[in-house]
C-alpha positions as a Markdown table, in Angstrom:
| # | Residue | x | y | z |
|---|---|---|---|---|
| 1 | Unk | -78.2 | -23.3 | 15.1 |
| 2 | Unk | -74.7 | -22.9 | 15.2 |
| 3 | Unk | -71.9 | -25.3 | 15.5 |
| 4 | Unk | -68.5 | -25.2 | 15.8 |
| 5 | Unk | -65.7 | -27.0 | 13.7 |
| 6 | Unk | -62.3 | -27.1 | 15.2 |
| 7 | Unk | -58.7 | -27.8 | 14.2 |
| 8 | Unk | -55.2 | -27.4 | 13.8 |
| 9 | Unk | -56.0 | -26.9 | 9.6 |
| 10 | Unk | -51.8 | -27.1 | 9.4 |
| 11 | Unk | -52.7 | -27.4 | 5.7 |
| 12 | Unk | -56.9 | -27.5 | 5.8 |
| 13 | Unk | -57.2 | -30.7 | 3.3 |
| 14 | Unk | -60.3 | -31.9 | 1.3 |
| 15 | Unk | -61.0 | -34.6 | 3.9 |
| 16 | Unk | -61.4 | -31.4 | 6.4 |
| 17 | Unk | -63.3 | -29.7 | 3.2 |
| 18 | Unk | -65.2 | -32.7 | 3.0 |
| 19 | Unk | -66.6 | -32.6 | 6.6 |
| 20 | Unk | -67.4 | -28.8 | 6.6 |
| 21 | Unk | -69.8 | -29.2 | 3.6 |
| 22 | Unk | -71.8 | -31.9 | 4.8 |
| 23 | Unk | -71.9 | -30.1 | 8.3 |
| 24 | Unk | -73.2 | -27.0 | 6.5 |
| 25 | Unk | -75.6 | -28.7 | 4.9 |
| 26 | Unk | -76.9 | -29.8 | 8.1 |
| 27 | Unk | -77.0 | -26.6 | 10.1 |
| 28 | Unk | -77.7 | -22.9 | 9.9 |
| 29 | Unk | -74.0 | -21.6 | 10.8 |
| 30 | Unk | -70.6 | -23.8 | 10.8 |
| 31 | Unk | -67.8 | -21.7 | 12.6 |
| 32 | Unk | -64.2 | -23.0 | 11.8 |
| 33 | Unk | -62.1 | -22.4 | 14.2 |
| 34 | Unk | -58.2 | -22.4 | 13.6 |
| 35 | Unk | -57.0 | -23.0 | 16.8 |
| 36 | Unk | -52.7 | -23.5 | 17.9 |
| 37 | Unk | -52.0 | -27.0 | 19.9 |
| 38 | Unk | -48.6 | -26.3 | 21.7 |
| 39 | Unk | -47.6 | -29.7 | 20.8 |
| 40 | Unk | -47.2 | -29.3 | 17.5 |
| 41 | Unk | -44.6 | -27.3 | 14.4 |
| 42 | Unk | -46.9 | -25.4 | 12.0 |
| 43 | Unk | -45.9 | -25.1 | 9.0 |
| 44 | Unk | -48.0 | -21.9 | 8.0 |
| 45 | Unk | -49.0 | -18.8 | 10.7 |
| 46 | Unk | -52.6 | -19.3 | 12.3 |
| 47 | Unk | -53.3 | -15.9 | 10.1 |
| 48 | Unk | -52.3 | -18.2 | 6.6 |
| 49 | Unk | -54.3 | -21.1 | 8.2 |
| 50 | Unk | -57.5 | -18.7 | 8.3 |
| 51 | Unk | -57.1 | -17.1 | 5.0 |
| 52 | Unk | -56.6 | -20.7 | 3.3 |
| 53 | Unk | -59.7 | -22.0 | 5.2 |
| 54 | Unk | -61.5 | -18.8 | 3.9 |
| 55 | Unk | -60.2 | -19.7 | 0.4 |
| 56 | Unk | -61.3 | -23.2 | 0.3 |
| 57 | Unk | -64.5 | -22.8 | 2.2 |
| 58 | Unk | -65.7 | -19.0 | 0.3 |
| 59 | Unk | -68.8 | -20.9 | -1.5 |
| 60 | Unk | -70.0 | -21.7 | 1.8 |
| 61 | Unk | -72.4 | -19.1 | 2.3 |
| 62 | Unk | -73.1 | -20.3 | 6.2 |
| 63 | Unk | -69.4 | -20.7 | 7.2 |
| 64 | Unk | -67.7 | -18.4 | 9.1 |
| 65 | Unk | -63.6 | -18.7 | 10.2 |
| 66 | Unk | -62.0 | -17.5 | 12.9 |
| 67 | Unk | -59.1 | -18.4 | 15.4 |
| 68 | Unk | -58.7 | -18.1 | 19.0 |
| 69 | Unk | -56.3 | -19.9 | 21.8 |
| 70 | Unk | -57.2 | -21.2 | 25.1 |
| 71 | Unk | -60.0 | -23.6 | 25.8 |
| 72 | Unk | -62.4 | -24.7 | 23.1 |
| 73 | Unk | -65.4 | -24.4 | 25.8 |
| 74 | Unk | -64.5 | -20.7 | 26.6 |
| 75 | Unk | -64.7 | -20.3 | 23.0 |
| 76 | Unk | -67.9 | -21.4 | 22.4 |
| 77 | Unk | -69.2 | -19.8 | 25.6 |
| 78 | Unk | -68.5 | -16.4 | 24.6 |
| 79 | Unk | -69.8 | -17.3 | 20.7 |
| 80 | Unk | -72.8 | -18.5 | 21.8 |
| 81 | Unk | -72.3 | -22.1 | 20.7 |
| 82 | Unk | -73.5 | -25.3 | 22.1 |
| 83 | Unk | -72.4 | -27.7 | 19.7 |
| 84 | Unk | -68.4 | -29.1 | 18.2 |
| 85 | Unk | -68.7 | -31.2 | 15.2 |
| 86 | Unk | -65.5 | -33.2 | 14.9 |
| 87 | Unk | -64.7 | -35.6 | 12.1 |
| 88 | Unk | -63.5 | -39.5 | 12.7 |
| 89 | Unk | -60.9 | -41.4 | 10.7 |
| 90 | Unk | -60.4 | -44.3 | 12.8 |
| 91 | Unk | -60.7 | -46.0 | 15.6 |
| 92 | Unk | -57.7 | -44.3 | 17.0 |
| 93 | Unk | -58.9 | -40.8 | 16.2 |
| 94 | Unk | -62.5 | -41.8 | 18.3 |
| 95 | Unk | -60.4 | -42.5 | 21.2 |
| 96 | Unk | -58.4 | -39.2 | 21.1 |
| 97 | Unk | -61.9 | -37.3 | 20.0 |
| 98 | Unk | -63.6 | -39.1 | 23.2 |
| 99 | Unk | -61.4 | -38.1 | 26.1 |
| 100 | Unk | -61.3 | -34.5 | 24.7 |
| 101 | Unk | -65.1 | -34.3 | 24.3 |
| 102 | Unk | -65.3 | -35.9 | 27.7 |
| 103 | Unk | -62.8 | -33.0 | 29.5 |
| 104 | Unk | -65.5 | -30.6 | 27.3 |
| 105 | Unk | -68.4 | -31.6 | 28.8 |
| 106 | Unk | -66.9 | -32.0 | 32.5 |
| 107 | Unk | -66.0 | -28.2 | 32.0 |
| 108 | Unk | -69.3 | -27.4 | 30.3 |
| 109 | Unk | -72.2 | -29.8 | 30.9 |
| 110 | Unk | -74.4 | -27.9 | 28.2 |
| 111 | Unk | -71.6 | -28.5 | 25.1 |
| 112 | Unk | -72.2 | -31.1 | 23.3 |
| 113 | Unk | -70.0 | -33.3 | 20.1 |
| 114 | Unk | -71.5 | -34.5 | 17.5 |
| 115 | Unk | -68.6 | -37.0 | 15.8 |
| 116 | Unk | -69.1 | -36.7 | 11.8 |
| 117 | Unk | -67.4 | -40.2 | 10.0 |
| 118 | Unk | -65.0 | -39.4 | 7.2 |
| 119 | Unk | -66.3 | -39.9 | 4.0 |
| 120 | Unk | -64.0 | -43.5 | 2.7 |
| 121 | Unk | -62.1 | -41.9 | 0.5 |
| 122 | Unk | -60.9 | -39.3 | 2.9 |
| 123 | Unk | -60.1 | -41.9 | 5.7 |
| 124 | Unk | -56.4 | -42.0 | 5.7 |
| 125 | Unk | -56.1 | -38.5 | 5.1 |
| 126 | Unk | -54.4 | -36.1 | 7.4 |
| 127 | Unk | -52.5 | -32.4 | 7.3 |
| 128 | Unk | -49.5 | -34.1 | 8.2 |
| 129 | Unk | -49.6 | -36.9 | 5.6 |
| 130 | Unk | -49.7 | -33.9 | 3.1 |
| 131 | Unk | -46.9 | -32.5 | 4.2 |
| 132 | Unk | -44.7 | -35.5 | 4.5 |
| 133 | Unk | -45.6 | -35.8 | 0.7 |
| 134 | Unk | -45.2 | -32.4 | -0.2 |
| 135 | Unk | -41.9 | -32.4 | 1.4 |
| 136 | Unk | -40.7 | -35.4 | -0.7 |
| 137 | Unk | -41.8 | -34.1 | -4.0 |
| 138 | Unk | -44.6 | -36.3 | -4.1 |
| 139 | Unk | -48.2 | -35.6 | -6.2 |
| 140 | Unk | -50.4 | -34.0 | -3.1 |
| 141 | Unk | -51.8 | -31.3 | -5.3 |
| 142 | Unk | -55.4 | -33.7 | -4.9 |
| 143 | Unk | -55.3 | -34.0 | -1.3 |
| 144 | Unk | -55.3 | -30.4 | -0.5 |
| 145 | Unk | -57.8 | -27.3 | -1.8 |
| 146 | Unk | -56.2 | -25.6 | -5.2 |
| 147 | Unk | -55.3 | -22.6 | -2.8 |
| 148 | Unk | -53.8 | -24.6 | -0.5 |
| 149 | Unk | -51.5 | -26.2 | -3.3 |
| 150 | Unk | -50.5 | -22.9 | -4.1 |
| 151 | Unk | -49.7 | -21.9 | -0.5 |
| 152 | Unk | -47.5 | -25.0 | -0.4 |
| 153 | Unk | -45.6 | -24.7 | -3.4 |
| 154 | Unk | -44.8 | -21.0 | -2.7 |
| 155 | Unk | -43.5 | -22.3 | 1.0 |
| 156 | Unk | -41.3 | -25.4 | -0.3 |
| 157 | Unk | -39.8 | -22.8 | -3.2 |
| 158 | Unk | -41.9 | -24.6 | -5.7 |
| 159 | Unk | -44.0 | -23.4 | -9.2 |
């Protein structure tokens, strides 16, 4: 079965890393989608989101990367997937994930969300956390894949 995993990855950190491992542990293909929310500043091009996702997720025999616009349910209707995994921090991020699974299966009464718990020592972990750290010269070098450290350095002028 295949299942997709979606997100801004605006850096991918190990908390994201963390999810796609279990997930492809538990099916036969894990698609991670890089997908662009208008609401928000990237700091890297969707194209340097995918290749860092490659780079951190290349062991993974079973996952595959990819990036698209437009709705996550005409994504997985022309891949052939029934299924979004999406990780949960907090209470706040199950009532964010809830309305947008909700609007999913509205649009797509086959699609289903499967809500994966962070693991604890991931739970306050988000892309933008790292790069509020990163951008104050502070040690994020263990919240992020070692490609993804690179990426950052070499965008902040750093190493």
């Amino acid at each position: 079965m295949k299942v997709l995993y979606t997100g801004s990855f605006d850096p991918i950190t190990v908390g994201h890393l963390d999810i796609i491992r279990r997930i492809s542990k538990m099916f036969e293909t894990v698609v991670v989608t890089v997908f662009n929310n208008k609401e928000k500043k990237y700091w890297f091009s969707i194209e340097e989101r995918c290749e860092m996702v490659r780079g951190a997720t290349k062991e993974l025999e079973n996952v595959e990367v990819d990036f698209t616009g437009g709705l996550v349910v005409d994504y997985c209707d022309r891949n052939g997937i029934s299924i979004i995994v999406r990780g949960l921090r907090a209470v706040s991020d199950y009532e964010y994930e809830l309305s947008i699974s909700s609007i999913n299966k509205h649009l797509n009464k086959e699609l289903e969300t499967i809500f994966l718990v962070a693991s604890p020592q991931y739970s306050f972990l988000s892309s933008s956390m790292v790069k509020d750290v990163a951008e104050h010269g502070g040690p994020f070098e263990d919240l992020v894949p070692e490609n993804v450290a690179q990426n950052i350095y070499r965008l902040l002028g750093r190493k």
